[in-house]
C-alpha positions as CSV (number, residue, x, y, z in Angstrom):
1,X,33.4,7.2,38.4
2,X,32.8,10.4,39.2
3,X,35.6,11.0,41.2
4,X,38.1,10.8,37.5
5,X,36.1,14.3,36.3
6,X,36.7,17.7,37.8
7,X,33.8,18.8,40.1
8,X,31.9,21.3,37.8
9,X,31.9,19.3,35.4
10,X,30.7,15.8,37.0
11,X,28.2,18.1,38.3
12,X,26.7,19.3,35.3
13,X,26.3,15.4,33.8
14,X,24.6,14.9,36.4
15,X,22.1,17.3,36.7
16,X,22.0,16.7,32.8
17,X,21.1,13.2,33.4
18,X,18.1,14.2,35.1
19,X,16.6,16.5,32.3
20,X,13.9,15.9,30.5
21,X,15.9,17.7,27.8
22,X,17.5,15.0,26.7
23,X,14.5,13.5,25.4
24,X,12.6,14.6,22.0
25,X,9.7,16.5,22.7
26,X,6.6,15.3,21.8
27,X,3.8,17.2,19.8
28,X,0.2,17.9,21.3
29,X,-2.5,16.5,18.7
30,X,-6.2,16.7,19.7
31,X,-6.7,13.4,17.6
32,X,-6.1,10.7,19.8
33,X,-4.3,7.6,19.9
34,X,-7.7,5.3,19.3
35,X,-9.0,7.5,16.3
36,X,-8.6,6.2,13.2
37,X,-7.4,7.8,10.2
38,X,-7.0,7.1,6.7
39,X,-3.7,8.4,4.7
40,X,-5.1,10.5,1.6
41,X,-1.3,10.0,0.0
42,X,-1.3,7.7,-3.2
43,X,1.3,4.8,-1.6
44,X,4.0,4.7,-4.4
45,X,4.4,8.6,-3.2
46,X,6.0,6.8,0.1
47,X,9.4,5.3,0.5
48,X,9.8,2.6,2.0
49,X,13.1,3.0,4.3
50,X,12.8,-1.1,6.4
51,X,10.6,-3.1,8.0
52,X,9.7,-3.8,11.9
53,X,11.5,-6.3,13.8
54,X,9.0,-7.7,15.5
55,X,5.7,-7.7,13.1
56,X,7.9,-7.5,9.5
57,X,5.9,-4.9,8.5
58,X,7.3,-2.2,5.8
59,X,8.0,0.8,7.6
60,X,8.1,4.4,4.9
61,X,8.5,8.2,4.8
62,X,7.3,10.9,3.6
63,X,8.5,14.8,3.7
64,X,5.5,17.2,3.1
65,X,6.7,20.3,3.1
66,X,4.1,23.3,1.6
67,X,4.5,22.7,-1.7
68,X,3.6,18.8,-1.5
69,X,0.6,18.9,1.1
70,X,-0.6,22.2,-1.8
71,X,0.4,20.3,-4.9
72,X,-0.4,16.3,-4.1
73,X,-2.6,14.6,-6.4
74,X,-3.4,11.1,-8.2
75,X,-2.7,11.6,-11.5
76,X,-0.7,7.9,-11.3
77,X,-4.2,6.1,-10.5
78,X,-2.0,4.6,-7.5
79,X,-5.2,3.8,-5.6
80,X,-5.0,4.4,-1.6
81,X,-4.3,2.0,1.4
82,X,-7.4,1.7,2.7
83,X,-6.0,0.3,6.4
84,X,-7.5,2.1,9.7
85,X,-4.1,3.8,10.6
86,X,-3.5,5.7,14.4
87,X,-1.2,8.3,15.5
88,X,1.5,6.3,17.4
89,X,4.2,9.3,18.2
90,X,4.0,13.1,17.4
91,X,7.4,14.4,18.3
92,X,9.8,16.9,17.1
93,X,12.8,15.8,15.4
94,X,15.5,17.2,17.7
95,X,18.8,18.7,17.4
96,X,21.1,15.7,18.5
97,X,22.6,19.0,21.3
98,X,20.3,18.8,23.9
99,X,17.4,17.7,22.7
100,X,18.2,14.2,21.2
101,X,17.4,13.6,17.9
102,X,15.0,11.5,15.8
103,X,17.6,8.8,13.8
104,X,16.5,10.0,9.9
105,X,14.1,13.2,10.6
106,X,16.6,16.2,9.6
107,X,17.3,18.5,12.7
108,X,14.5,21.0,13.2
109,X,12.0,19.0,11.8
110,X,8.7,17.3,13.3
111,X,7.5,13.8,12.8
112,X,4.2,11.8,13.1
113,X,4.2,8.3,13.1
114,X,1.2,6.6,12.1
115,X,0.6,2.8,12.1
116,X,-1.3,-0.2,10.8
117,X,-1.8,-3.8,11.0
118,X,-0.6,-3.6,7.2
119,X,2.3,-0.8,7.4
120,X,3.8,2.0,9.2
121,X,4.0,5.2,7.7
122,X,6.1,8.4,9.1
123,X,5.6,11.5,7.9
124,X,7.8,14.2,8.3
125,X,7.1,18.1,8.2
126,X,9.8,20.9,7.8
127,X,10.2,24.1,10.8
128,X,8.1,26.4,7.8
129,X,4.9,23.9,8.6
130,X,4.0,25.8,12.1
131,X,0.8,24.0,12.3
132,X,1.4,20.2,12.2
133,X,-2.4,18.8,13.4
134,X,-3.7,21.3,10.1
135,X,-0.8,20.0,7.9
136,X,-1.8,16.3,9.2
137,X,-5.5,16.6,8.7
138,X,-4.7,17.5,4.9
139,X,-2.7,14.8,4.4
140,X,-5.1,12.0,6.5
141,X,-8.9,11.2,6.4
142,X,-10.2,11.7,10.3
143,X,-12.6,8.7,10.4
144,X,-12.4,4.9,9.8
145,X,-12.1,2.7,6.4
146,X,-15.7,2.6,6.2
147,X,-16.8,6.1,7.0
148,X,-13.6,6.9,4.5
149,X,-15.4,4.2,1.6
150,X,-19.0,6.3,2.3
151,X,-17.2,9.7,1.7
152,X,-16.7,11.7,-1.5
153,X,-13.1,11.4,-1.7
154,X,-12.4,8.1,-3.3
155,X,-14.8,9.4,-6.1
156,X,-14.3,12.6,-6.6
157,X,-10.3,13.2,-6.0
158,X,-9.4,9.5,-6.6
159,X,-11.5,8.2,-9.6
160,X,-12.7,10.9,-11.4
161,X,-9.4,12.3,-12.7
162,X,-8.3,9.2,-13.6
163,X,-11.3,7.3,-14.8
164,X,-10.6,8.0,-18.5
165,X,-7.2,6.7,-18.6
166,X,-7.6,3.6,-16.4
167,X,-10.8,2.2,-18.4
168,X,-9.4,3.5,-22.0
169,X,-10.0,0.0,-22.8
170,X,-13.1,-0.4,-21.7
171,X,-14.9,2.6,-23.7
172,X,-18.3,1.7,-24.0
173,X,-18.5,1.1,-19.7
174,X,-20.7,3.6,-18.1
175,X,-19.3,5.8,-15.3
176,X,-21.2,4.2,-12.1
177,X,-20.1,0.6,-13.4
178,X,-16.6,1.8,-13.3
179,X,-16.5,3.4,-10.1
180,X,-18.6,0.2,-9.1
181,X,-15.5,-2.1,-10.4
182,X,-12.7,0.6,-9.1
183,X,-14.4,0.3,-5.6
184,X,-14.8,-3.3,-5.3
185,X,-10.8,-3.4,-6.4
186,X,-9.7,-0.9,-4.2
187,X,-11.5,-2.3,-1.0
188,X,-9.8,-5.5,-1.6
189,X,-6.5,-3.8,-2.2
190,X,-6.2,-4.5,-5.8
191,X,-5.1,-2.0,-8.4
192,X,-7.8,-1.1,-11.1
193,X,-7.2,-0.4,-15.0
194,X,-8.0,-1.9,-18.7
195,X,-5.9,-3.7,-21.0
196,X,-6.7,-5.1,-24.4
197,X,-5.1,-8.3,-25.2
198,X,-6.2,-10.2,-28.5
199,X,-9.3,-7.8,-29.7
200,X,-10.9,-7.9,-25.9
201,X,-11.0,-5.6,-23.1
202,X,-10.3,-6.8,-19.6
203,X,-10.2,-5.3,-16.5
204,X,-6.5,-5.4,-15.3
205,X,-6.2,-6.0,-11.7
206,X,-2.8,-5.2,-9.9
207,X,-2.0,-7.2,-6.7
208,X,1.0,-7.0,-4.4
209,X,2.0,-10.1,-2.8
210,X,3.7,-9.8,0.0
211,X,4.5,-13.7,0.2
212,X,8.0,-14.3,-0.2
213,X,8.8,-17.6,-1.3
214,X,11.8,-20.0,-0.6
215,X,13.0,-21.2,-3.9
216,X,14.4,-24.6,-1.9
217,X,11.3,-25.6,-0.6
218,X,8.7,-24.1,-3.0
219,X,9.3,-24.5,-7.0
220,X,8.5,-22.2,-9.6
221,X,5.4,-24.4,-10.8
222,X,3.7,-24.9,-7.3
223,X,3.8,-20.8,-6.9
224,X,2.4,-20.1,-9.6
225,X,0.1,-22.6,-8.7
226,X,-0.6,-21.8,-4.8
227,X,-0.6,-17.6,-6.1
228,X,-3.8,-18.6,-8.7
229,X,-5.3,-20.9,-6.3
230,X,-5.3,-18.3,-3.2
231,X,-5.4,-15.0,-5.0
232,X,-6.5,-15.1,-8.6
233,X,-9.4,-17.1,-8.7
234,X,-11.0,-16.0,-5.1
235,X,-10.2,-11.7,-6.4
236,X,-11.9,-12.8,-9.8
237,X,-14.9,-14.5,-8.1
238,X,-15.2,-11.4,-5.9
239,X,-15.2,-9.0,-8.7
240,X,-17.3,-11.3,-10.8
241,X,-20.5,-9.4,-9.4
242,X,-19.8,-6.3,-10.4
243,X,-18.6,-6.9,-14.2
244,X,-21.5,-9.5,-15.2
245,X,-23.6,-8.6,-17.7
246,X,-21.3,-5.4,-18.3
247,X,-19.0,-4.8,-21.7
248,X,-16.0,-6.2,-20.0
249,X,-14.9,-9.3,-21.7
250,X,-12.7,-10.7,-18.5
251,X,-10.2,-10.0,-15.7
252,X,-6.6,-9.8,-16.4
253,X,-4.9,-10.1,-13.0
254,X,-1.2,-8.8,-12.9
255,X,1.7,-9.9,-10.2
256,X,4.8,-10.0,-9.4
257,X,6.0,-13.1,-7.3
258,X,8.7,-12.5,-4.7
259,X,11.1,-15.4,-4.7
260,X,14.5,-16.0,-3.0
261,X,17.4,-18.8,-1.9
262,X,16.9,-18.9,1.8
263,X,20.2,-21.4,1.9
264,X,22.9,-19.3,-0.8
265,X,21.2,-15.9,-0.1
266,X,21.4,-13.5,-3.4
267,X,18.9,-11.2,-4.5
268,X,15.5,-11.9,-4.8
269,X,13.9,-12.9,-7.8
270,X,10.3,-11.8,-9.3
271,X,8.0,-13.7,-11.5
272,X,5.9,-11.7,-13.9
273,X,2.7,-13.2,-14.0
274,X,-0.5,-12.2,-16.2
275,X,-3.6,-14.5,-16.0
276,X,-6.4,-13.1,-18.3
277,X,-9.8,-15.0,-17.5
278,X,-12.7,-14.4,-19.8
279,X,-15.7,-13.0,-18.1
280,X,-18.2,-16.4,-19.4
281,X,-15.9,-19.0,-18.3
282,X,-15.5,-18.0,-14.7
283,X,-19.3,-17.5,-14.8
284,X,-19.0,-21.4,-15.1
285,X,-17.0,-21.9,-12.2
286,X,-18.8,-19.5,-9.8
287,X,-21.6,-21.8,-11.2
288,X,-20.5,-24.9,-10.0
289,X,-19.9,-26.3,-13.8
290,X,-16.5,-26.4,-14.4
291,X,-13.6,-27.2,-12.8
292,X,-11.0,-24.1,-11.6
293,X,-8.4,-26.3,-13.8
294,X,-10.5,-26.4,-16.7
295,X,-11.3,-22.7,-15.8
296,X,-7.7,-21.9,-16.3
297,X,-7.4,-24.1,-19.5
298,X,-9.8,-21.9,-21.4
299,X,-7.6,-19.1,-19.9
300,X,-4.1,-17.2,-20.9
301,X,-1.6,-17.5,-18.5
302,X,1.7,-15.4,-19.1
303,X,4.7,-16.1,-16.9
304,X,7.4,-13.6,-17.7
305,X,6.0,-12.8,-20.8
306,X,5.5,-16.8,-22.4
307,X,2.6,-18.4,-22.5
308,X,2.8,-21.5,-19.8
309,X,0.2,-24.3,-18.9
310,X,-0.7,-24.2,-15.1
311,X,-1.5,-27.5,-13.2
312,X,-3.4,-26.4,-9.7
């Protein structure tokens, strides 16, 4: 093949060929690849870009130039992913010339990919950020989930300047049963606030479900039924500990249920559903005294918005 290009020119591909500068050059961190870390950046501030082939799990970006690693903060109440995450790859992006380029990290740029058994998260830092491992250490908590849970941080940067808004209606709660009740959400990857619905307050937990189901095989009834059965009433007897004997009148547990026609394709379809449980009644069941169908009986359960009875 050579023989079709002049000389100098053949030459120089191959003695290109056998650079090194071809390839994106990677970054020297002192963490290493077995420490974990734990990503100090609410999760709705990520965007999620696709998902790995092999494991399906969401893949997402950030940019932190100055001004966001200065200016980041949980106003939202977006509690964090607590997942023991690792660096994967520290490279620089590349210029696509000579140096080969990153596919969606702009040219100059540096990237660190850090990863989970739950999600991968890339986060990219502009030529202006000269220090990356600094820039990274203010965006990532040097230690495990559990030497993250013992820390200050979830407190005192997470809860405390939201606190107010999230239990607004849950006034007469003290401070450490809140945090208690924020924890115990947040360790089991549930979202924590207060809603009032028909003169009581309830502690509104958000959960993602990352279950997508096949609207062929699965009907709307038995996943609403499997969700409540699997994640409702297992998170409510979880958090049952730390709300009894407290002013919280039940659990209201929020999600949205990912649905979609594996045969005629479309988009995918979401079920808005609310199940508020009274705080005595699933004392009952935890007890052994009544059934989790009567349980949800003397319960409200709203799918998109009207009021349904759910057969488990």
């Amino acid at each position: 093949m050579l023989g079709r290009w002049p000389r100098p020119i053949a030459a120089f591909l191959v003695l290109c060929s056998c650079l090194p500068a071809f390839a994106v050059k990677k970054l020297k961190l002192s963490i290493p690849k077995d420490q974990p870390v734990v990503i100090e950046v609410p999760p709705d501030q990520w965007v999620e870009k696709e998902t790995s082939y092999a494991g399906k799990i969401p893949i997402s970006v950030i940019r932190a130039d100055q001004d966001f690693i200065k200016n980041r903060r949980w106003e939202n109440g977006s509690p964090p992913l607590l997942a023991n995450f690792h660096v994967e790859k520290a490279e620089e992006c590349g210029t696509g010339v000579m140096s080969g380029r990153i596919i969606g990290c702009p040219v100059g740029w540096s990237e660190i990919e850090l990863r989970s058994d739950n999600a991968w998260l890339k986060i990219q830092f502009p030529p202006d950020v000269s220090d990356i491992e600094a820039a990274l250490k203010d965006l990532v908590f040097v230690g495990s989930v559990s030497l993250f849970e013992a820390s200050d941080y979830l407190r005192d940067k997470v809860f405390m300047p939201n606190q107010a808004r999230l239990f607004a209606a849950l006034a007469q709660l003290g401070i450490e049963d809140r945090y208690a009740l924020f924890k115990a959400c947040v360790v089991r990857g549930f979202g924590a606030s207060s809603i009032s619905f028909k003169n009581v307050g309830y502690l509104q937990v958000g959960v993602t479900t990352s279950t997508t189901y096949n609207t062929v095989r699965v009907s709307q009834d038995e996943r609403i039924a499997r969700v409540i059965r699997e994640v409702v009433l297992p998170g409510a007897k979880g958090l049952l500990p730390y709300a009894s004997g407290k002013p919280v009148g039940g659990f209201a547990f929020h999600l949205f249920i990912p649905a979609y026609n594996f045969v005629t394709g479309g988009e995918n379809k979401f079920d808005d559903l609310m199940v508020y449980i009274k705080i005595d009644e699933l004392q009952k069941f935890a007890d052994s005294d009544i059934t989790s169908q009567r349980l949800l009986d003397g319960s409200v359960v709203l799918l998109n918005h009207d009021r349904i009875e759910a057969k488990l």
